[in-house]
C-alpha positions as CSV (number, residue, x, y, z in Angstrom):
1,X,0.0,0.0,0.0
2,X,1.1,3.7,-0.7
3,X,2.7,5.1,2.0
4,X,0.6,8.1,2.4
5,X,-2.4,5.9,3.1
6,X,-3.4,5.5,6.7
7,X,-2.0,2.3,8.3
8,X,-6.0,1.0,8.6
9,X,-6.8,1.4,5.0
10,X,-5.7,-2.1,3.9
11,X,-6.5,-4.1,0.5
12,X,-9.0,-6.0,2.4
13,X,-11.0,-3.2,3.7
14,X,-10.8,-1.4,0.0
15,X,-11.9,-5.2,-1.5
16,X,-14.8,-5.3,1.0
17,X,-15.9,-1.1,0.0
18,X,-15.6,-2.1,-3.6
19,X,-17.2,-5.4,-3.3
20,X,-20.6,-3.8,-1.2
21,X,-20.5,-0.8,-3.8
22,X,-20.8,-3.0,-7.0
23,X,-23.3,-5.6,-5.3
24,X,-25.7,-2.8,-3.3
25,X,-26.0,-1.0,-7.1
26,X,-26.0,-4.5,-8.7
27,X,-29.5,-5.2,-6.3
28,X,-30.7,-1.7,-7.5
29,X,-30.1,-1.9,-11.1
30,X,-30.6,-5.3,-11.1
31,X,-34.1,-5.9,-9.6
32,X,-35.8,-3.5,-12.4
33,X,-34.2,-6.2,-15.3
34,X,-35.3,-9.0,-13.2
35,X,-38.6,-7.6,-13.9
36,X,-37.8,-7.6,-18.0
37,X,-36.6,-11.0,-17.7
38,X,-39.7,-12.6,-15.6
39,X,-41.6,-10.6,-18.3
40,X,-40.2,-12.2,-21.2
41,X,-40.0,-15.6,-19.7
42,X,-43.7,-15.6,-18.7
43,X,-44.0,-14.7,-22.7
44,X,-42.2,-17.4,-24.1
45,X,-43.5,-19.9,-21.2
46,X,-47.5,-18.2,-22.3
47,X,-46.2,-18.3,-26.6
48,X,-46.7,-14.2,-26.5
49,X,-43.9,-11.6,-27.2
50,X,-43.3,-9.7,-24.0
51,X,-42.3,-6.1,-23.7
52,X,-40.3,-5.6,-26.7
53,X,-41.4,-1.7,-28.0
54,X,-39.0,0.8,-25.5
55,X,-35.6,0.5,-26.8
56,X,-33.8,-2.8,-28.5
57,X,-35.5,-5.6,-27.9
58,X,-37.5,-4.0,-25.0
59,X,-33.9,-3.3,-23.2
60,X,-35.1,0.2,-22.1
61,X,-38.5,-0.9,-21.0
62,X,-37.6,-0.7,-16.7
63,X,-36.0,2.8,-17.4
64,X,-39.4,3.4,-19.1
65,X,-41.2,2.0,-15.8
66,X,-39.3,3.3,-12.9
67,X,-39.9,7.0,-14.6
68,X,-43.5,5.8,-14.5
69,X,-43.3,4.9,-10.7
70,X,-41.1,8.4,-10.3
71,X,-44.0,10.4,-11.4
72,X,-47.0,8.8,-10.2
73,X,-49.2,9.7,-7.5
74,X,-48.4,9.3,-4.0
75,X,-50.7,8.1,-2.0
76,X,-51.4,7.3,1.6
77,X,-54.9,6.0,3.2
78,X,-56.5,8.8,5.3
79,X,-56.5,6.6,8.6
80,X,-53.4,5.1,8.0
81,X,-50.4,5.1,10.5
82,X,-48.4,8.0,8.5
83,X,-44.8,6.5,10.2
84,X,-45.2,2.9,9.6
85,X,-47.0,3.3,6.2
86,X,-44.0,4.9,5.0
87,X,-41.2,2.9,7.2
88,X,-42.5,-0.4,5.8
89,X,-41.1,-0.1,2.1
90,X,-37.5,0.8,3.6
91,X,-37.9,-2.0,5.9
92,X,-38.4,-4.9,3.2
93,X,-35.5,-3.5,1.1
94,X,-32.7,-2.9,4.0
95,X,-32.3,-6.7,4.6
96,X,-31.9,-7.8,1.0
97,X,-29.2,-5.0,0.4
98,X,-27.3,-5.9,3.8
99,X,-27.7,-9.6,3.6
100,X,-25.0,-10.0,0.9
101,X,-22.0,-9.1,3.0
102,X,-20.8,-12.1,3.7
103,X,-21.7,-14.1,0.5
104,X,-18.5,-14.8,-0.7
105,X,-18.3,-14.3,-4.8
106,X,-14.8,-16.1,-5.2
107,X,-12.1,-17.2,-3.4
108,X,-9.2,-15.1,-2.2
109,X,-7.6,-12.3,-4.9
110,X,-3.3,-12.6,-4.4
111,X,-2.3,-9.0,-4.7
112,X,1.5,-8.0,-3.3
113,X,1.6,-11.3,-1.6
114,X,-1.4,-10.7,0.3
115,X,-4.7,-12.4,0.3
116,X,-7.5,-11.0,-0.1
117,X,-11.2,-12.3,-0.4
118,X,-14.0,-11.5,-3.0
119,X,-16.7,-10.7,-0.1
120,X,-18.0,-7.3,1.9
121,X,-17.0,-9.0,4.6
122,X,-15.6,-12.2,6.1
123,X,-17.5,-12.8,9.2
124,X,-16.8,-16.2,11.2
125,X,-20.8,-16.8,11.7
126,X,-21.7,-15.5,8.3
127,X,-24.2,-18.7,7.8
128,X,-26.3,-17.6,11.1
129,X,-25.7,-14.2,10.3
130,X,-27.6,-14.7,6.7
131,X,-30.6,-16.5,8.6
132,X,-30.6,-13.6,10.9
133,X,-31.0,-10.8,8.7
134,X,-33.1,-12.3,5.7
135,X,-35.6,-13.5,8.5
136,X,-36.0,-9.4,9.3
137,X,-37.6,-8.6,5.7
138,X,-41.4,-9.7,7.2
139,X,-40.9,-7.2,9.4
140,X,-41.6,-4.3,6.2
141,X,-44.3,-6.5,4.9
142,X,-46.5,-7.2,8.1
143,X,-45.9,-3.2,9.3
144,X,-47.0,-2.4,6.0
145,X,-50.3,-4.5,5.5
146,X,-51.4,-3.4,9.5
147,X,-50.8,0.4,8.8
148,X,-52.4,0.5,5.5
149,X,-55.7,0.3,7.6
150,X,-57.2,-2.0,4.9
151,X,-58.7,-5.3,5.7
152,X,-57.0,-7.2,2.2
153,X,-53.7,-5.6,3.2
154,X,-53.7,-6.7,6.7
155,X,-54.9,-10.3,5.9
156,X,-52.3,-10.7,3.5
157,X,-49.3,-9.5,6.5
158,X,-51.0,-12.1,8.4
159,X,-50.7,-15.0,5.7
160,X,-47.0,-13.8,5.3
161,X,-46.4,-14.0,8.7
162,X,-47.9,-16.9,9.4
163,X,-45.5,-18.9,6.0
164,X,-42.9,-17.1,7.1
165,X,-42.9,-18.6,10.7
166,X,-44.0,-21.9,9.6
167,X,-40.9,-22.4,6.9
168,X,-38.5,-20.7,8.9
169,X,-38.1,-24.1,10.8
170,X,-37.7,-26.9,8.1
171,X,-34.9,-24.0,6.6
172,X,-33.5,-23.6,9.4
173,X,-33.2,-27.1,9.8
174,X,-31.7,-27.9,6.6
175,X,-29.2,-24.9,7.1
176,X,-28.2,-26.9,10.2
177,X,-27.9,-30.3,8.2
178,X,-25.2,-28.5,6.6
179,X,-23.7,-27.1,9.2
180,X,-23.6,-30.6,10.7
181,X,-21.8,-31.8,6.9
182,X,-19.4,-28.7,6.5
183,X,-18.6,-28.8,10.4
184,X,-18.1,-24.9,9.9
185,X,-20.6,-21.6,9.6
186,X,-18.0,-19.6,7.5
187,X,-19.5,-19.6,3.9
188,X,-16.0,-19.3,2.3
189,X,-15.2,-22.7,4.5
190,X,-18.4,-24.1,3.2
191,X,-17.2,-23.7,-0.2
192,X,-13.9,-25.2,0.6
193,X,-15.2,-28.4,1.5
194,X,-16.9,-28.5,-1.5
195,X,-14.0,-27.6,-3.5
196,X,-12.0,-30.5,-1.9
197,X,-15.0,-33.2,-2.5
198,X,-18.1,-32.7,-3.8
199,X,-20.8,-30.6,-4.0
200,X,-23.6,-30.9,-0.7
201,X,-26.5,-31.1,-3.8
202,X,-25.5,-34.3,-4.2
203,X,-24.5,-35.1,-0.2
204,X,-27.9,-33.7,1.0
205,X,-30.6,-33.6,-1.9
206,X,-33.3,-34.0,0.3
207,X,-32.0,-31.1,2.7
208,X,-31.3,-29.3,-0.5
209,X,-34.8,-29.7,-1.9
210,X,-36.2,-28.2,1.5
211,X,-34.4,-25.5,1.0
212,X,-34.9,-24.3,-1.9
213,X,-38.9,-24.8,-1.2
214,X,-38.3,-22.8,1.9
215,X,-36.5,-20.2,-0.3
216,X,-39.7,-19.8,-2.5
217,X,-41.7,-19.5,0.2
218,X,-40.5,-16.8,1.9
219,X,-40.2,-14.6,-1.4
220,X,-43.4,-15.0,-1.5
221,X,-43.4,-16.5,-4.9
222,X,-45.9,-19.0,-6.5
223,X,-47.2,-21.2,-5.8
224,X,-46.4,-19.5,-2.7
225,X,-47.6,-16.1,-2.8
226,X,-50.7,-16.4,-0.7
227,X,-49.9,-13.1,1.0
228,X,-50.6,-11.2,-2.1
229,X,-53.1,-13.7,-4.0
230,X,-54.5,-11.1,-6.0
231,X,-57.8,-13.2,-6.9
232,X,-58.6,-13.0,-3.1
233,X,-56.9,-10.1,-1.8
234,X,-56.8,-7.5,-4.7
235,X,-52.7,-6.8,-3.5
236,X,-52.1,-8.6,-0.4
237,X,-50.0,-6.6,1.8
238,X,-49.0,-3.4,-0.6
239,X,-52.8,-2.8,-1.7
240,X,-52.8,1.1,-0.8
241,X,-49.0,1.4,-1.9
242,X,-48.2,3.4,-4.9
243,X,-45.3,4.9,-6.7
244,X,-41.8,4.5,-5.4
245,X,-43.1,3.2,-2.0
246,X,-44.5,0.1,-4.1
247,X,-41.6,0.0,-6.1
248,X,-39.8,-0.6,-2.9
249,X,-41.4,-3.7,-2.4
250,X,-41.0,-5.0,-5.1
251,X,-37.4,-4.3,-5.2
252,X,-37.1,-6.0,-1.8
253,X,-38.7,-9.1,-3.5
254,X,-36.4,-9.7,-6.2
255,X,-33.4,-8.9,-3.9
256,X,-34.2,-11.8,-1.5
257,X,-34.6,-14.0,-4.7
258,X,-30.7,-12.8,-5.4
259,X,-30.1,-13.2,-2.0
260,X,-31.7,-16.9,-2.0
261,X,-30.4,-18.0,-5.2
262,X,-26.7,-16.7,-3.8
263,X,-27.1,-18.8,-0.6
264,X,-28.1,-21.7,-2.5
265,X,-25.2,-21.6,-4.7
266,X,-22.6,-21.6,-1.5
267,X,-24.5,-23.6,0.9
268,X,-25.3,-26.7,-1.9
269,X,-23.6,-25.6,-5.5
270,X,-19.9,-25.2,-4.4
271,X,-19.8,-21.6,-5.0
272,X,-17.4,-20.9,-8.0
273,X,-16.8,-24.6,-8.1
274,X,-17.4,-26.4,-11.7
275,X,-17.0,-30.1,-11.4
276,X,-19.3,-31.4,-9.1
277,X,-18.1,-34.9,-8.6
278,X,-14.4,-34.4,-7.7
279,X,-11.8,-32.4,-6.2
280,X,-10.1,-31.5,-9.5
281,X,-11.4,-27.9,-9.5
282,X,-10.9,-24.1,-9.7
283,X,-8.0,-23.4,-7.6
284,X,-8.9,-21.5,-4.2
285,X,-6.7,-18.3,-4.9
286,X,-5.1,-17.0,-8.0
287,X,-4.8,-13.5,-9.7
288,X,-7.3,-11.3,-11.3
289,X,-8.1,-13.4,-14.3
290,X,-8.7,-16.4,-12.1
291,X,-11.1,-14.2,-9.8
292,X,-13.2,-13.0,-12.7
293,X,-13.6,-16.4,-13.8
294,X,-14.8,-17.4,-10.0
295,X,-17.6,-14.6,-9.9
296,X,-18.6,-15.1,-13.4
297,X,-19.3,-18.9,-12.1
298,X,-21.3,-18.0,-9.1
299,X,-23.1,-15.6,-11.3
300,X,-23.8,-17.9,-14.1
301,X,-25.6,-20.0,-11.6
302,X,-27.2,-17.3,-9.7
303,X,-29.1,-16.7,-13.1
304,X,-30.0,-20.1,-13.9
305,X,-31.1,-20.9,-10.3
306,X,-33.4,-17.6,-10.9
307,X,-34.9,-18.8,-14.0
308,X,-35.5,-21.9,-12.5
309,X,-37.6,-19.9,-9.9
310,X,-39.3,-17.7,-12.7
311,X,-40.3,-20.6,-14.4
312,X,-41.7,-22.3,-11.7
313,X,-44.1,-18.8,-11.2
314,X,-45.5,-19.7,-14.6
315,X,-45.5,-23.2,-14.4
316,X,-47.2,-23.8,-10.9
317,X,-50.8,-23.4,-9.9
318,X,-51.4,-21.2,-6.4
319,X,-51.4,-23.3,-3.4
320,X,-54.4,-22.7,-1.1
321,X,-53.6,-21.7,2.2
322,X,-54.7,-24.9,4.1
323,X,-52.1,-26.5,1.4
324,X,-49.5,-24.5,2.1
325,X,-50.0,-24.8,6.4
326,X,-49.7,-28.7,5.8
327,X,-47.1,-28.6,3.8
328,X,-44.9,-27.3,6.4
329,X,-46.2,-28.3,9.6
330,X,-46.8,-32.2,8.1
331,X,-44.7,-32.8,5.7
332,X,-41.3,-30.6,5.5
333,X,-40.6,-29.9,9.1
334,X,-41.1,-34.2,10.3
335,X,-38.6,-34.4,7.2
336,X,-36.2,-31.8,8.2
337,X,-35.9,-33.3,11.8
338,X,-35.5,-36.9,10.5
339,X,-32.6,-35.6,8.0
340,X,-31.0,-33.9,11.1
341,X,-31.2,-36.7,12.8
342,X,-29.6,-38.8,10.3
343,X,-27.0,-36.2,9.2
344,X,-26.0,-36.2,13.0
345,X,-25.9,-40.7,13.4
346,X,-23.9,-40.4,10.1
347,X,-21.2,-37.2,11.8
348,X,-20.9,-39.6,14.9
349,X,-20.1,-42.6,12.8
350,X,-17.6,-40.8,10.6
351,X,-19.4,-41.5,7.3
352,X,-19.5,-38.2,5.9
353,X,-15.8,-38.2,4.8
354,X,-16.7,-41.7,3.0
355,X,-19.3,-39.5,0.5
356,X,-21.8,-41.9,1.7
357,X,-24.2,-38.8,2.7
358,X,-26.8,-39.6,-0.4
359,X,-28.2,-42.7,1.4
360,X,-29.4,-40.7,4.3
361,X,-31.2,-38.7,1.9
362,X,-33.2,-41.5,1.0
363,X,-33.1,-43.7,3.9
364,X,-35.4,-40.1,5.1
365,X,-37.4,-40.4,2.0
366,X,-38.3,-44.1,2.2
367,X,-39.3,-44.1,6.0
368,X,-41.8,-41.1,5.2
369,X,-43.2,-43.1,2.2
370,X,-43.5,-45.8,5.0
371,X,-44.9,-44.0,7.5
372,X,-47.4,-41.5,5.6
373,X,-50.2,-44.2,5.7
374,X,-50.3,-43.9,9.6
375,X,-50.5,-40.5,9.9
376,X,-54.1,-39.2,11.4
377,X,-55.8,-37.5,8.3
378,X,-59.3,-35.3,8.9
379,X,-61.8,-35.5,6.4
380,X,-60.3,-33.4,3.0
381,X,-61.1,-30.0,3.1
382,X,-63.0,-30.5,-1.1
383,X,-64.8,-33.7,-0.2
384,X,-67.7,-34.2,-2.3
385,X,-71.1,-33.4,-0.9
386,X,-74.1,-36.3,-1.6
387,X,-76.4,-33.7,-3.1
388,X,-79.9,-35.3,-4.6
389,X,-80.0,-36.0,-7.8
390,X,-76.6,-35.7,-8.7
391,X,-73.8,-38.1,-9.7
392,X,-72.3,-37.9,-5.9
393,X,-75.5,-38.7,-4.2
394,X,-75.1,-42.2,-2.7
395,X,-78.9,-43.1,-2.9
């Protein structure tokens, strides 16, 4: 470093400033071409063209949008709760833009025979502190529906708090199947082990497959987006929102999807890992070339894990909210606990090293085929009604 720099100002601290600067804008920019893309691949998914009229190829269409949402009217509900109303927005944003400190976008840059790594920070518990803060964004969206002083948006906070609790737990517990794998809460040390074996997709599939339904479900995205259904509740939760205050939202949305899609890729796609079976990989370190070549990995797979996710939207029927309460509380939290429990006889016996993790995975998924008959079921909530005269009447 120069010596006229203060002694604090190191290469690590001015990787971490750059690092938060590109990513923060990256979430701003970002979330209005999110829009363009889930636009054009509802299109091609529905066989229609999409937005292509503002600019080439419709590039220009979210500039076009967000000085739509600049100029419109804003608009607050007379008996609203003036502070929260407008707190909310800022709420549901601030832990998608802070929640990508510690993802780590490749491994460790040499520069003047120092090491320095590719993250905004490189925090010890950066796995709890990524639960932590992502868990805060409900807080924006139940504020929001209870100050709007409108019945839709307060029954849609309610359904969002009410998922949010209920798939907090089987994520959480597949987060801490992991944990129990890696033996470490430091995402770059996550990655690591992946780098030196292979990738936890193919250790934990099951715990992998909870997760990413967990992922969706706390987006709010179909089929779980009960909280803003809008054939039941006109908006859900951001009904009386308008203008920038509902673009807020929105950006928060699509910045927990980046956030999601960026956990999943450390936690269970080796980071900027490319072979997936073996230890012969991209080395851990190397110079600037080797670096770009890292983040462009973990991007490329950001994106497809977020076209997955788009396509699902347009894919997938709406779950109804009885669906969605059983499908947490009955069937991915009981499977959750069972992998944990499994993950930690397999630790104690030292089988993990052996790659032998996969047959856990389905040792789980054979004893909850076994044991769904025996679970107590109430009558279904669409059972047919004998009605006279009709085709279901017994008589």
């Amino acid at each position: 470093m120069p010596a006229w720099l203060p002694s604090w100002v190191t290469p690590q601290l001015m990787m971490s400033m750059l690092v938060i600067f590109v990513v923060v804008n990256s979430i701003a920019g970002g979330a209005l071409y999110l829009i363009l893309l889930e636009r054009r691949v509802a299109a091609w998914i529905q066989d229609r063209c999409g937005p292509n009229r503002v600019g080439p190829m419709g590039l220009l269409q979210p500039i076009a949008d967000a000085i739509k949402l600049l100029f419109k009217e804003e608009y607050i509900p007379r008996r609203a709760d003036r502070v929260l109303f407008l707190l909310a927005p800022g709420l549901t944003v601030i832990p998608a833009l802070i929640s990508f400190a510690v993802i780590p976008w490749a491994g460790t840059l040499q520069i003047a025979g120092e090491s320095v790594a590719v993250a905004g920070a490189t925090v010890n518990i950066g796995i709890i502190y990524l639960v932590a803060v992502t868990s805060l964004g409900i807080y924006g969206v139940v504020l929001g529906g209870w100050a709007s002083n409108n019945k839709y948006a307060f029954l849609g906070s309610l359904r969002a708090a009410a998922q949010m609790v209920s798939y907090e737990i089987p994520m959480g517990l597949s987060i801490l199947v992991l944990i129990l794998t890696a033996a470490t809460v430091h995402p770059a040390e996550m990655v690591a082990r992946q780098l030196e074996g292979q990738w936890f997709l193919l250790h934990q599939p099951l715990a992998a497959i909870i997760f990413f339904t967990c992922m969706l479900a706390e987006a709010n995205r179909l089929p779980f987006d009960l909280a803003e259904s809008e054939s039941e509740l006109v908006g859900g939760w951001h009904t009386e929102y308008s203008s920038l205050k509902w673009a807020f939202f929105f950006m928060g949305e699509y910045g927990h999807i980046l956030v999601g899609s960026a956990f999943f890729t450390v936690m269970f796609l080796g980071g900027w890992s490319i072979n997936p079976f073996t230890g012969d990989d991209l080395p851990a370190s190397g110079g600037l070339v080797m670096i770009l070549l890292q983040v462009g990995v973990v991007m490329g797979k950001v994106l497809a894990l977020i076209g997955l996710i788009m396509a699902l939207r347009w894919t997938l029927p709406r779950f109804r909210y009885d669906q969605v309460m059983r499908l947490a509380w009955e069937g991915m939290i009981p499977a959750s606990l069972f992998m944990l429990l499994v993950t930690s006889v397999y630790v104690y016996l030292g089988l993990c090293a052996d790659g032998l993790m996969w047959t856990g995975s389905l040792g789980v998924i054979f004893l909850i085929w076994l044991g769904r008959p025996l679970v107590a079921r109430k009558t279904a909530p669409n059972h047919r009604i004998p009605l006279a005269g009709s085709r279901f009447s017994p008589s």
